[in-house]
C-alpha positions in Angstrom: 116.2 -47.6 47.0 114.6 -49.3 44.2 111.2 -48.7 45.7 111.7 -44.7 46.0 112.6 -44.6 42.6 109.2 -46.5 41.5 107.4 -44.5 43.6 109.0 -41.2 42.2 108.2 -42.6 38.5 104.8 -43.2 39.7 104.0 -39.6 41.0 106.4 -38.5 37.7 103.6 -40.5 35.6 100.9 -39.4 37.2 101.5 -35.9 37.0 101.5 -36.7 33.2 98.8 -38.2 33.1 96.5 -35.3 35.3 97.9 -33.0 32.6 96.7 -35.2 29.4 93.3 -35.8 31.2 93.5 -31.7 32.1 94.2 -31.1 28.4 91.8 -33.5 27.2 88.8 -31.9 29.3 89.7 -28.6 28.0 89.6 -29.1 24.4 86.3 -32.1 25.1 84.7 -28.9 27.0 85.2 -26.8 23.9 84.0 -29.7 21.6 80.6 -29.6 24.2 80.3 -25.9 24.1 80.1 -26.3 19.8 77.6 -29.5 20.3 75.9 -27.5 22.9 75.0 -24.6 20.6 73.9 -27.0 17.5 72.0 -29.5 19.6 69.9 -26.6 20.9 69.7 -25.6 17.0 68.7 -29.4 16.4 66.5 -29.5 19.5 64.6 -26.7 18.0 64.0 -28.0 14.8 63.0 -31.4 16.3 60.6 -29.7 18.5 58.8 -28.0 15.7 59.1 -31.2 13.5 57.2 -32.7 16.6 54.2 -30.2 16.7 53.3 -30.6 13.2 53.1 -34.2 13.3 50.9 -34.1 16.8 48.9 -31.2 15.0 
């Protein structure tokens, strides 16, 4: 009996822990999307930082 109910805890817990990780991704996907857009602002300005010194 004591085994089923560690077992059901277990599934209970991870469950939980799907929908934290879930939650995380979604709001670290987010975070990405915003780094995304200013690295490709940053890469840009790197990349013309780049030519002038190789020119």
């Amino acid at each position: 009996e004591q085994l089923n109910v560690s077992l059901e805890d277990e599934r209970n817990h991870n469950k939980i822990l799907k929908k934290k990780h879930q939650a995380a991704v979604k709001k670290e996907k987010v975070l990405n999307d915003q780094e995304v857009e200013q690295g490709i602002v940053v890469a840009s300005h790197n990349f013309n930082f780049e030519e002038l010194e190789l020119g």
